[in-house]
N, C-alpha and C positions, 0 to 999 in steps of 0.2 A: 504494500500500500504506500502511495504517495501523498505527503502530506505536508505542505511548509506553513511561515505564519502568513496569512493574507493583510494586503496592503491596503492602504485608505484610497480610496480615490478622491483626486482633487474636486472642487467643485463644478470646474468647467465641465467636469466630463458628465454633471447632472444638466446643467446649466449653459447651452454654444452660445454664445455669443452671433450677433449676426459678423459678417465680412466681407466687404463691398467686394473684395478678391476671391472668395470662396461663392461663386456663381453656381456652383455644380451642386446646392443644397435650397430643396426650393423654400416656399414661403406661402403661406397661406392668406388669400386676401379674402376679409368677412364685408361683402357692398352690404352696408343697412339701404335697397333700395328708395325705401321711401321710412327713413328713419326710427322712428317708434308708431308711426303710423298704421294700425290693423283695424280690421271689418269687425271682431270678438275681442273681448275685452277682458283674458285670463286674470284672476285676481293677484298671480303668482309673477307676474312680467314684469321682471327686471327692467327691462326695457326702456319702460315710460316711467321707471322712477326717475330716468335719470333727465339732464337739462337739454333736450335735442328740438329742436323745430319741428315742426309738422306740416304734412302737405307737400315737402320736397320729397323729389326724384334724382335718383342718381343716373345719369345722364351716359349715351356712348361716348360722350368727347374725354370727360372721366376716367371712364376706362379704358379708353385710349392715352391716357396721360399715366395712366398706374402702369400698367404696362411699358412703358417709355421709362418710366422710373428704375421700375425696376429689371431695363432690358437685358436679354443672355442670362436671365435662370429662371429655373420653371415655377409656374405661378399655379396654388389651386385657390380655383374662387369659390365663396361659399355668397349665393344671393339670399338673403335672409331680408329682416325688417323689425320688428314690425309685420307685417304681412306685405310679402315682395309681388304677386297676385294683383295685390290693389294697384299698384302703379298702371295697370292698363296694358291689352296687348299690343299693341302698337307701341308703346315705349318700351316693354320689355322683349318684342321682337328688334329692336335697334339695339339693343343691349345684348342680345344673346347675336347679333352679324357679329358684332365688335368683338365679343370675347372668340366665336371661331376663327375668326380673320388674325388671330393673333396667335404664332408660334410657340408665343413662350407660356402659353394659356396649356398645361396638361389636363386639368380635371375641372368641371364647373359642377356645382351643386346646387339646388335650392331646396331652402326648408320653409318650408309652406305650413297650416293648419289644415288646409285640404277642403275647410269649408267652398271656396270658390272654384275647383280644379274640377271641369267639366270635359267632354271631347271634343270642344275648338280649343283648348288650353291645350291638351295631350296632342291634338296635330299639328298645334302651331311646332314644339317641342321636336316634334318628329322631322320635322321638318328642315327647322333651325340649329338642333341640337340634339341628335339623336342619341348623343351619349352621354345626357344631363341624366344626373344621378339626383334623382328626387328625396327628400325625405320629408316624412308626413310629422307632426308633436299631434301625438296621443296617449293618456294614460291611462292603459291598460279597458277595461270594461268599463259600462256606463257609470257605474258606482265610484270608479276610480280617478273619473275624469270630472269631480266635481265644484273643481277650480276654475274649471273651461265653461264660458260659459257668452255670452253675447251684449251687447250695453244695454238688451233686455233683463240680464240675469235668468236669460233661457240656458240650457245646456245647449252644445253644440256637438255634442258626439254622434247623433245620429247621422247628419250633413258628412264627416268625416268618415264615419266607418259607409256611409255611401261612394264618399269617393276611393276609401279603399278597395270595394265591391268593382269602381268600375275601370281602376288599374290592373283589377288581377282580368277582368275582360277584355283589356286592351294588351294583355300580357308581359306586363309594368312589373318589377321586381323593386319594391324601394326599401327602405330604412324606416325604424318607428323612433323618435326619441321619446321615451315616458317617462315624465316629471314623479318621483318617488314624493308621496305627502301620507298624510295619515289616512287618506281612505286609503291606502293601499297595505300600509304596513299591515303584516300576520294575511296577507294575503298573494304573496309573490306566484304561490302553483297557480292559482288561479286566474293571476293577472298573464301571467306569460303565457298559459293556456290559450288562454284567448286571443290574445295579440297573434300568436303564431299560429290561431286560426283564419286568420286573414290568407290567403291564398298569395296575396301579391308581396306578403312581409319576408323580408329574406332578412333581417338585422333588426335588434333588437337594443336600444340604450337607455339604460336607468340612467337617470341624471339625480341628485342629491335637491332637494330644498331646500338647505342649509338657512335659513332665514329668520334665525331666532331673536335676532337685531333689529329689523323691520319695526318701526314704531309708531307708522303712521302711515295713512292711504295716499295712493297715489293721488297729484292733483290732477281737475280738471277744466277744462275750460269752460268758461259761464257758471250760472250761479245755479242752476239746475241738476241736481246730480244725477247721473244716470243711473239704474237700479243697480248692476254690477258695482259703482263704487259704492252705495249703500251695503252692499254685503260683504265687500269689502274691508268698508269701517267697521262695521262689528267684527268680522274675523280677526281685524289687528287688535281692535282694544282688549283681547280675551288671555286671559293669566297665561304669564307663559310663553310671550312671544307672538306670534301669526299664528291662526287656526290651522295652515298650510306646511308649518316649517315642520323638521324631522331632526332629530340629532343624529351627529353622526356614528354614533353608535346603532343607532336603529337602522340606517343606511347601511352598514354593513352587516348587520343577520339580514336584509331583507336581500342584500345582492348574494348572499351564502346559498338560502333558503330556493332564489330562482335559480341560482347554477345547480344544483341539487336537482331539481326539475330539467332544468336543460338538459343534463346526461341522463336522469331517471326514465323519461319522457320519449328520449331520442329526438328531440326538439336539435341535435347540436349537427344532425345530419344535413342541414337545410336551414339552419339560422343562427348567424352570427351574433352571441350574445355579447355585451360590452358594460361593464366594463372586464368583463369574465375573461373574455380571449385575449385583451391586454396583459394581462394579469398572467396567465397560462404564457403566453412567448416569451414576457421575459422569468416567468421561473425557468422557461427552457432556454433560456439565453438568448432569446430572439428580438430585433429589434419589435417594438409599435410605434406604429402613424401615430398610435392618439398622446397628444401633448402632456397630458397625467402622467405618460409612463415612458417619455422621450427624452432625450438633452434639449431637443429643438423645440423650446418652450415659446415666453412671453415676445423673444427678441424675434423671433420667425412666424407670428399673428400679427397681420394687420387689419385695422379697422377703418371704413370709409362711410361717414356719411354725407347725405347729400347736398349740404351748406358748405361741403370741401375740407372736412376736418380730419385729417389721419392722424390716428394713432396708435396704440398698439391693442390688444385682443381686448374684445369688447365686455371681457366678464369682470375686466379690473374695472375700477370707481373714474367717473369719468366727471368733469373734465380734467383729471388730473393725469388720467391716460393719453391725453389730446401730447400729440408734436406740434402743428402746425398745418395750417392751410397746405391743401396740395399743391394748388397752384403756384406757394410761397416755399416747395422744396425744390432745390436746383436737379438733386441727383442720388443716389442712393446714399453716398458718401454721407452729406446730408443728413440722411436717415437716421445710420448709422451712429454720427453723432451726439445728435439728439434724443436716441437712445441712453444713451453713455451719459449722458447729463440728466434725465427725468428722474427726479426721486425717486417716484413711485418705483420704477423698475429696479433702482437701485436698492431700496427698500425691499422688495422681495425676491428678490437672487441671496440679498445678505441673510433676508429669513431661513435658508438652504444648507447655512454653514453648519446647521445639526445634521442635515444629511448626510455629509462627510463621514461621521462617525456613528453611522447606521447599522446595524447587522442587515435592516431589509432591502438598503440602498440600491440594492442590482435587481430586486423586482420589483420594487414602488417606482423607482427614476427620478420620486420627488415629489411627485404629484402636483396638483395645480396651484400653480402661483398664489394667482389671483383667491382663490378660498383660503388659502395657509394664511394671504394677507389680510383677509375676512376675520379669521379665524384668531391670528392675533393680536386685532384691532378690541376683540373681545374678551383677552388674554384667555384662549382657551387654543390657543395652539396646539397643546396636549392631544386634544379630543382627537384634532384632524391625524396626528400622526397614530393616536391608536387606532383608528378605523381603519387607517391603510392597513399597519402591521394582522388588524382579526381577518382582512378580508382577504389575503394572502398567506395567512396560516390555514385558513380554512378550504383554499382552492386548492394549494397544495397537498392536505390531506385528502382532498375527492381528486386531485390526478395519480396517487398515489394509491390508493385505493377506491375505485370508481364504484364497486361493486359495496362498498362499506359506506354509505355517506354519513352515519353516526360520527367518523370518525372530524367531516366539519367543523362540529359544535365544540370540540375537545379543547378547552385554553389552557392545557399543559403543555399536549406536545407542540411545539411552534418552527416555523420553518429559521433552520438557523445553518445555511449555508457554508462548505470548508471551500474553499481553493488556493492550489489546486487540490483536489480528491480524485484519488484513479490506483488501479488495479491494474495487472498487465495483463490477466483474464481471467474476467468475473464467472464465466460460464464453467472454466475448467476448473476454478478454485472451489466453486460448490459443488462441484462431482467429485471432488477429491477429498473433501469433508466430510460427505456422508460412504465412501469408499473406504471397508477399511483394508481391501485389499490393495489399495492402491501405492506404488512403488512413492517410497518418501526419501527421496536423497540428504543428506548431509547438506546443511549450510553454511555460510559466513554469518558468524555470532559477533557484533561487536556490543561486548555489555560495558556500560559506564554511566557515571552520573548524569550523565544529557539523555540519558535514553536505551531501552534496549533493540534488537531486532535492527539494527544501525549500521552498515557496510561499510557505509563512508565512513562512519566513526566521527559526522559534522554534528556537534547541536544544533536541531531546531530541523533536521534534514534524515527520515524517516526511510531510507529507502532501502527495502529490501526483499526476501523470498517472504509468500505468505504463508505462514505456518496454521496445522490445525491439532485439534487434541491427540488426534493418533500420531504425529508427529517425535519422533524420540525426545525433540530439544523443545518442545512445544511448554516445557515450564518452567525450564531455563530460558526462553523468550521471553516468558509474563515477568512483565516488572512486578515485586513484591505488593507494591502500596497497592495494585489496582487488581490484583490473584484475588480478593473478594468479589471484585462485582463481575471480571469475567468467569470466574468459577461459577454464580448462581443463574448468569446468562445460558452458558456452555452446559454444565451438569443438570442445573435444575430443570431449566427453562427447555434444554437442546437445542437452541438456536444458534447461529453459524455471527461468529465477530470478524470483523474486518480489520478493526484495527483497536490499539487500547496506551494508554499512556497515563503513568502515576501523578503525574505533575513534574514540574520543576522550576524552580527560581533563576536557575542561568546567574548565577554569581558571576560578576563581574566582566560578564558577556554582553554587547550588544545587541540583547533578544529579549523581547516579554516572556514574560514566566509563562508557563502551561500549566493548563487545568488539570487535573486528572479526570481521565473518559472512559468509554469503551462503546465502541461501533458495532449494530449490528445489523446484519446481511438477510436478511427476509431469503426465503427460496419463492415466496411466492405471493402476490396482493392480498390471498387471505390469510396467512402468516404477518404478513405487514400489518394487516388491521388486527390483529390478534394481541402482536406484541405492542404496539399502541396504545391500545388498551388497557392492556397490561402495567406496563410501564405509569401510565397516568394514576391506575387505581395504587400500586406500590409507592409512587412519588406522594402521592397524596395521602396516605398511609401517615410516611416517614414522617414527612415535613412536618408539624407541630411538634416532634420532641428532639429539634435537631438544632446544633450553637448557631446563633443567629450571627455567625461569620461565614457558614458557607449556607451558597446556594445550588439547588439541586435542582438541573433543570436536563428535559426533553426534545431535544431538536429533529426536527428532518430534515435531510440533503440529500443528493445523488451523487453516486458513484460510479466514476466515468471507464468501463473498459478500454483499457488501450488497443489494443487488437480490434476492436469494433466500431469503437465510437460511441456504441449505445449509454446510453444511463441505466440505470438501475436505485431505486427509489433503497435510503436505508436511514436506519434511526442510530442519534449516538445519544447516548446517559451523559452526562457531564455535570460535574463537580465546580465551582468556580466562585468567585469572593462573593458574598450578598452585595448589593449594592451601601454604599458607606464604611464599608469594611477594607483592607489592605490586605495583600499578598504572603503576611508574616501570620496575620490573624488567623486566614483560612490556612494555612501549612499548622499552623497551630491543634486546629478541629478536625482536619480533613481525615484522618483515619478513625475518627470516634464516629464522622456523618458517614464515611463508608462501611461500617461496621452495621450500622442503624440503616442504610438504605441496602447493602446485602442480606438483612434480617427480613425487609418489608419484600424484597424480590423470592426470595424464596416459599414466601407466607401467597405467593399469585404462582399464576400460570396464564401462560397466553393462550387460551382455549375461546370458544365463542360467548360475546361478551362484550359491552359495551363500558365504557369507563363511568365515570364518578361525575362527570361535568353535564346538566342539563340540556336537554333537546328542547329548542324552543315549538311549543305547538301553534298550527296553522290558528286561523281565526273562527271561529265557528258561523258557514255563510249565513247571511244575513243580519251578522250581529255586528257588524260594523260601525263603525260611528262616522258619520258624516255631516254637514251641515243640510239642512233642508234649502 
């Protein structure tokens, strides 16, 4: 097994920077066609709280000037609003020549409400821009969509799931974004059911309401208010923030609860869940498009509306996101700049500097700016980075074991990543474990105080043959301090370890101390959820009679075969200072909490079995609570 200490990453590499020289990295441009201006009048729309004009149209001269701006790299537009719709076909067929006629244009999108999209909208589309990727805002089933509603304070969901009806007729594949609020929480099976009944829905995005700041109704103009902002006003003045908002704790069991259904369902064969599959690529190392979980954040969204005001992405507080008049920027350089100098961005890149020193840093990516600066603003930063970390332990536990979704809900075991981790061959190292006739050669033993199972004979540098119990030198391998907990893993338990390490302090070496651990290798996803299990109900055992200098904690990582490439899903026990405590403290306890936590592992068994930590149950239908 291979194993060194892993490094920080700097913050750039959460956080690109843009660079008028780095052309080859595109840029997102958000046209507010006609501003904050829409036909429905959602009570949840960021939008019109903020100071923008109404009545303007963003124009092809416009967007012909964006493009000029930012010429030689690839541009994705997103036509948004407000409702982009209302500006009329005739202006937004001038709008969509301009954006085909332009090279550096790769992707156009619009997000519509769907109230107004009929089939002269769809032919115009087909026409002008057969490769406009549509996306509809709907939340979930009628019950869920009870925010949406018109300056009647009618619902509008029926209008909408009509025109969903008549894109799956036109053979329309789009995107749903649904706003997460209280009608929906304890109700995610349900809502995603439904959504992914739509024939024309291929993508699927829960978006947060994080709104609990909100303290008063949108204004409006004249003195007459329309019913929508009357129900409005009551929903803000009500205990607790907006009748609308959700914490972000709730935000993540409810996005757990619908990936649980995505894979349950087979919903994942035909519809891209989000922020699920974000989440999924970079546990598998993979890059995502979406900004939450990319470097190429607040400095690579731009924002246009149509009195000529660019700035940067439209979810940050605006006017303090504003640059400058478009007209009144020369050139990207420019841009650039101006970036470099706005607070506001400045302000939240530097909110980012805890990310640096993340364990979940390589599958969160940092998540969104714009909310951590929300989120700050409320001193409750906290919140927003524990949501990420539940809502990434818990996907990781359902890719890990798909077939076990209990294992979600578990807040022991937590995803807690090695690199590098690697094997030279995981396939043959577990046929030769449970083999005891299998031919075991002699190794290189280098035993010393850095470690044992050691070739090189480097501290901190683990590299060598993998040994297993039938093994002749397989106990002269196990370092002393940690022969308890692989002994009750290996004899009691029978399950296969990878790797194991007593601790050590590295006196007067240039290295952090190590914990004491012991990895273990699942032969198969229902052993994985087994020991899982396992592990949470013995930790949770242990932990109330153990010196509150060490902390005993559960991780999952993958273990990378060298010969293959593949991953392989495994769990490590670890030992390590509680938080407030120092490295002499835990060397101090650590063989009395290994002693007490090999007594609790022996007292289990990883058989069928779910751990200690509660399932959250669905909502019982029709017991919802909604506003009338």
């Amino acid at each position: 097994m291979h194993h060194t200490t892993e490094q920080h990453d700097p913050i750039d590499q959460l956080y690109r920077g843009l660079k008028a020289e780095d052309t080859d990295s595109a840029v997102s441009v958000i046209l507010k066609l006609r501003g904050e201006t829409c036909n429905i009048d959602c009570l949840y729309c960021y939008e019109k709280r903020k100071e923008a004009p109404g009545g303007a149209r963003i124009d092809a001269g416009q967007v012909a000037r964006l493009a000029e701006l930012f010429r030689g790299r690839p541009l994705a537009v997103e036509l948004h609003g407000g409702e982009p719709l209302s500006a009329g076909r005739d202006h937004l067929a001038d709008v969509l020549r301009e954006l085909s006629a332009q090279p550096s244009v790769v992707r156009v999108s619009l997000q519509t409400n769907g109230v107004l999209l009929d089939e002269q909208w769809l032919d115009l589309f087909d026409a002008l821009y057969p490769d406009l990727h549509i996306g509809i805002s709907l939340d979930g089933d009628a019950a869920g969509n009870t925010w949406r509603v018109g300056y009647d304070g009618q619902p509008v969901y029926p209008r909408v799931a009509a025109a969903l009806r008549l894109l799956a007729a036109r053979s329309r594949k789009v995107g749903v974004i649904a706003a997460v609020t209280p009608a929906v929480l304890g109700r995610a099976e349900a809502v995603l059911d439904h959504l992914a009944g739509f024939e024309a829905v291929n993508a699927v995005s829960f978006v947060p309401c994080f709104d609990a700041a909100v303290q008063r109704r949108t204004a409006a103009p004249g003195r007459r208010l329309p019913t929508s902002r009357l129900l409005q006003d009551a929903a803000v003045r009500g205990p607790g923030g907006p009748g609308w908002a959700i914490s972000p704790a709730e935000y993540a069991e409810f996005v757990l609860a619908a990936t649980v259904r995505w894979i349950g369902a087979g919903h994942f064969a035909r519809l891209k869940l989000e922020p699920t599959v974000s989440t999924i690529r970079r546990l598998r190392g993979l890059d995502s498009g979406f900004c939450h979980f990319s470097d190429m954040k607040c400095d690579h969204v731009f924002t246009l509306y149509p009195d000529g005001r660019l700035g940067s992405c439209d979810e940050l507080p605006w006017p303090q996101a504003q640059f400058a008049s478009l007209g009144r920027i020369p050139d990207e350089a420019a841009v650039v700049a101006a970036q470099r100098r706005l607070p506001l961005l400045n302000e939240g890149k530097a909110l980012m500097e805890r990310c640096t020193t993340c364990a979940y840093r390589s599958a969160c990516g940092g998540g969104c700016v714009a909310t951590r600066w929300r989120q700050d603003q409320a001193h409750d930063q906290d919140a927003y980075c524990d949501y990420r970390m539940r809502m990434i332990d818990g996907i990781a536990a359902l890719l890990a074991q798909p077939a076990h979704p209990a294992g979600a809900w578990c807040r022991t075991v937590r995803w807690r990543p090695r690199t590098p981790n690697s094997m030279r061959d995981v396939a043959a190292f577990l046929a030769r474990w449970d083999s005891a006739d299998a031919q075991r050669a002699r190794v290189r033993l280098h035993t010393s105080v850095h470690g044992n199972v050691n070739t090189v004979g480097l501290p901190g540098v683990h590299e060598a043959e993998d040994l297993d119990p039938a093994h002749p030198q397989w106990r002269e391998a196990i370092e002393p301090g940690v022969r308890p907990l692989v002994d009750a893993v290996t004899r009691s338990w029978g399950l296969v370890t990878y790797d194991s390490c007593q601790g050590h302090l590295y006196d007067g070496l240039d290295l952090p101390p190590a914990e004491r651990r012991v990895g273990i290798l699942p032969r198969n996803r229902t052993e994985y959820a087994q020991a899982a299990a396992a592990l949470c109900r013995a930790v949770t055992v242990a932990a109330p009679g153990l010196p509150a200098s060490v902390q005993v904690t559960v991780g999952r990582a993958e273990l990378t075969c060298e010969s293959t490439g593949r991953t392989t899903p495994v769990l490590d026990l670890a030992l390590r200072p509680a938080p407030g405590h120092g490295w002499p403290a835990f060397f101090d306890a650590v063989d009395t909490v290994t002693a007490a936590v090999a007594d609790a592992l022996r007292g289990e068994r990883p058989t069928a079995g779910g751990c200690f930590c509660p399932i959250p149950q669905p909502a019982v239908p029709g017991a919802e609570e909604v506003p009338a």
